[in-house]
C-alpha positions as CSV (number, residue, x, y, z in Angstrom):
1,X,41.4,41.9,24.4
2,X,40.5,45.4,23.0
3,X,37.4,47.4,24.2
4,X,36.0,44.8,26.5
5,X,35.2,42.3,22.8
6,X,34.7,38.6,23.5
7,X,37.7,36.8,23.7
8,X,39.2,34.6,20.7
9,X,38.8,31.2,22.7
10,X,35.3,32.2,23.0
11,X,34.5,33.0,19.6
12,X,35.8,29.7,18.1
13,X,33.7,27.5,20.9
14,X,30.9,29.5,20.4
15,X,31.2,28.5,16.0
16,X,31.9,25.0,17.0
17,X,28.6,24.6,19.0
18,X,26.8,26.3,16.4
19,X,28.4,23.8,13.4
20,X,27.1,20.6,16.0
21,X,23.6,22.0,16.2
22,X,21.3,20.5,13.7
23,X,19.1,22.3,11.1
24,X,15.5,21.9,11.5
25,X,14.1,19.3,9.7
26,X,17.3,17.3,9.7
27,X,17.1,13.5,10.5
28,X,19.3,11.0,12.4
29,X,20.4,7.7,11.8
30,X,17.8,6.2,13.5
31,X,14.6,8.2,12.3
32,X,16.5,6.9,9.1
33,X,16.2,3.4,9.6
34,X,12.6,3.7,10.9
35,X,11.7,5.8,7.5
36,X,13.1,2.5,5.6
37,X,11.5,-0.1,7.9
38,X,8.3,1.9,7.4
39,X,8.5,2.3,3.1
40,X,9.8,-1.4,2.8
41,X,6.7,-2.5,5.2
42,X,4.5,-0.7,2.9
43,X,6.2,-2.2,-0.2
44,X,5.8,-5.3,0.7
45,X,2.3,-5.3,2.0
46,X,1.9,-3.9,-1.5
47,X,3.1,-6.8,-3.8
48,X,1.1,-9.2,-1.3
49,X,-1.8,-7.5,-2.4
50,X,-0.6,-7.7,-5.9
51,X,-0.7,-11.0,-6.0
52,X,-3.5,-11.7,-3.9
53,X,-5.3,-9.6,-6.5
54,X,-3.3,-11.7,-9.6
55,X,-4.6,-14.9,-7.9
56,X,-8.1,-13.9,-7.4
57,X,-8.4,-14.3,-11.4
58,X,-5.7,-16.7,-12.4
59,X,-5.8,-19.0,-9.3
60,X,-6.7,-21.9,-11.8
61,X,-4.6,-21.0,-14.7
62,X,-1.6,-22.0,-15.6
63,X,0.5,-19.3,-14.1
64,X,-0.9,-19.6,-11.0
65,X,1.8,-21.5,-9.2
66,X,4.5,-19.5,-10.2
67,X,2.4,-16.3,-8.8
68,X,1.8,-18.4,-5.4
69,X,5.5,-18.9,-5.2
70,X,6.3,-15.2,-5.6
71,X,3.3,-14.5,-3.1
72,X,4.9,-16.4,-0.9
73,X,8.0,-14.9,-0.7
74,X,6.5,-11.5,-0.5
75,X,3.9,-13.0,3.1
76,X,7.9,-13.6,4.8
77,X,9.0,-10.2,3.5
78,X,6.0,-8.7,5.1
79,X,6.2,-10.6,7.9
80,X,10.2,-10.1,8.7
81,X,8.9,-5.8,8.1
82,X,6.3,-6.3,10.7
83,X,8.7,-7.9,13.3
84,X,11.2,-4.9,12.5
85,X,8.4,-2.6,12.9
86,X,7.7,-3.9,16.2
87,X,11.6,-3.8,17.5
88,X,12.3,-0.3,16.3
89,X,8.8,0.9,17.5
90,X,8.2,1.9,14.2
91,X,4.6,2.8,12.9
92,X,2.5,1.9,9.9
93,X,2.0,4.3,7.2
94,X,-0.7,6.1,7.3
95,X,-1.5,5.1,3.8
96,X,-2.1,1.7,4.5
97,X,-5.5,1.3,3.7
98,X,-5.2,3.2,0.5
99,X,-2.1,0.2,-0.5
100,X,-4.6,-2.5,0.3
101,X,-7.0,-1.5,-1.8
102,X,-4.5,0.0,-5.0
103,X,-2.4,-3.2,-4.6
104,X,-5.2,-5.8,-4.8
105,X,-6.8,-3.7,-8.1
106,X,-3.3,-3.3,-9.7
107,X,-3.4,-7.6,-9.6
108,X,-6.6,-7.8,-10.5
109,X,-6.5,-5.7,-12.8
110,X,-3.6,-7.2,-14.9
111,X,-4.3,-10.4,-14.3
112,X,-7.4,-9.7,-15.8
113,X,-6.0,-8.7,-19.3
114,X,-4.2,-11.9,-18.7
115,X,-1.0,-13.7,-17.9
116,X,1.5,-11.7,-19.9
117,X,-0.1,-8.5,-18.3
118,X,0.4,-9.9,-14.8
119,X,3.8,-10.8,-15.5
120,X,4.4,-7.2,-17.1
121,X,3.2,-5.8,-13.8
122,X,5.5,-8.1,-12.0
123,X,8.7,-7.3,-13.7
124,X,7.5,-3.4,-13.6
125,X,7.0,-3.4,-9.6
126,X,9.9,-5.5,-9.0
127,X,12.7,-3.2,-11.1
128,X,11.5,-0.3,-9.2
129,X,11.7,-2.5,-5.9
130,X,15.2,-3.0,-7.0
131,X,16.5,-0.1,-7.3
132,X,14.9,1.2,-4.2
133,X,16.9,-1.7,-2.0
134,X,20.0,-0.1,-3.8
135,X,19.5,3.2,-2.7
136,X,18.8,2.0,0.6
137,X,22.1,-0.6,0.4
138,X,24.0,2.6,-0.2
139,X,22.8,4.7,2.3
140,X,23.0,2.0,5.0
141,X,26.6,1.1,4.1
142,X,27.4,-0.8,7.4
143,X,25.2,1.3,9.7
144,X,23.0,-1.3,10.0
145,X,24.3,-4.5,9.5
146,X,20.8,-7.0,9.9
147,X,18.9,-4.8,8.2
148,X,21.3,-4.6,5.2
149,X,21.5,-8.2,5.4
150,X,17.9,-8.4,5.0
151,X,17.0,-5.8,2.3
152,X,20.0,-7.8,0.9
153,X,17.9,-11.5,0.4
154,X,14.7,-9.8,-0.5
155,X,16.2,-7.8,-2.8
156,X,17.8,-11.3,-4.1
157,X,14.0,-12.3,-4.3
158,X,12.5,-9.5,-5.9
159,X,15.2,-9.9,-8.5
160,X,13.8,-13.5,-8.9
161,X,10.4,-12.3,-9.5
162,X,11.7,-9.9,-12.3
163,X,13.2,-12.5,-14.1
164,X,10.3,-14.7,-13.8
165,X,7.9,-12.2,-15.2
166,X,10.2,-12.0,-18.5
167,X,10.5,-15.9,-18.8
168,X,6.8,-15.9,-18.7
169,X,6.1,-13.7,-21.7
170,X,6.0,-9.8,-20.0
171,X,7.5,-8.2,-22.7
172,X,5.6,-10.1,-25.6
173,X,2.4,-8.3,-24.6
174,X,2.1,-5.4,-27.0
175,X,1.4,-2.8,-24.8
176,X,4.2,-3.6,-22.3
177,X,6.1,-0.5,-22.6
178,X,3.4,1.5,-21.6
179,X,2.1,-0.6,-18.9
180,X,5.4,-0.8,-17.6
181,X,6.2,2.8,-17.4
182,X,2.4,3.2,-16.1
183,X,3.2,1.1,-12.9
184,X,6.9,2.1,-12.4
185,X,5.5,5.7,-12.1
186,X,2.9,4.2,-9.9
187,X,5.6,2.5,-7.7
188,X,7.6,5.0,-7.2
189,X,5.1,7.5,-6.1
190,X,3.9,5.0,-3.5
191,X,7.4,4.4,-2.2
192,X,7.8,8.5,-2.3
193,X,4.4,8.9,0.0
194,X,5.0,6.0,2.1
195,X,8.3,7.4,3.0
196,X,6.9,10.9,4.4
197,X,3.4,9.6,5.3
């Protein structure tokens, strides 16, 4: 030791301690998993609105089952998010109210410029759904095992919905590229504000 200096030991345990100390806004695992539990609760409360919206003004046409069957599927989505939400003591975004409202008027909304629109909508919500769940897949990996599980059958579902939206005519309507990138654009934004809000 020369001219009283800190020791060599104590320099490299004091850049160790330094290099363990997160930076400031840095999340865990955990806050992680609750961000995800919290966008995907959103999402799905989301496409139950769609649909509820879809329904209000085709419940007697002839899509109507097929949208009741995809409703369906999303009311056990939302419901398997809710039950999370309460495990991981996650809470609600605060844009909530703002998703029940959009959500139903995106439905209605199609569905009022007819089937082939509500399908387009369908297929457009659900690829941006999907590749969500794949990000999420990714950043999971095996860190969380029944939620992977999960967002892996949804996911399954959502893909189902996709496909039934192009059997039913989505990309015959004439105006389905723009309506599609419309709502993507819309999807994504709610997933972005969901996630921080």
């Amino acid at each position: 030791m020369r001219n009283g200096g800190p020791k060599k030991g104590f320099r490299k345990k004091q850049k160790s301690s330094v290099l363990r100390t997160a930076l400031p806004g840095t999340r865990n695992k955990k806050e992680d998993v609750a961000r995800m539990i919290r966008v995907d609760h959103a999402g799905e409360f989301g496409a139950q609105r769609i649909y509820a919206g879809q329904l209000a003004i085709l419940g007697k046409s002839s899509a109507a089952p097929t949208i009741r069957h995809m409703a369906r599927q999303e009311d056990e989505h939302l419901a398997a998010f809710e039950k999370l939400m309460v495990e991981n003591g996650v809470r609600p975004t605060v844009l909530y109210p703002l998703w029940h409202i959009a959500g139903y008027v995106l439905g209605a909304a199609t569905a009022a410029l007819g089937e082939k629109a509500a399908m387009a909508c369908t297929v457009a919500v659900e690829e941006v759904i999907d590749e969500h769940y794949a990000r999420q897949l990714s950043a999971l990996a095996s860190d969380d095992a029944k939620l992977s599980k999960l967002i892996m059958r949804f996911r399954a579902d959502e893909n189902e919905h996709k496909k039934i939206g192009l059997k039913h005519g989505a990309e015959d309507l004439p105006y389905y590229a723009m309506l599609r990138s419309l709502i993507r654009a819309g999807s994504k934004t709610a997933i972005w504000l969901s996630e921080r809000v």
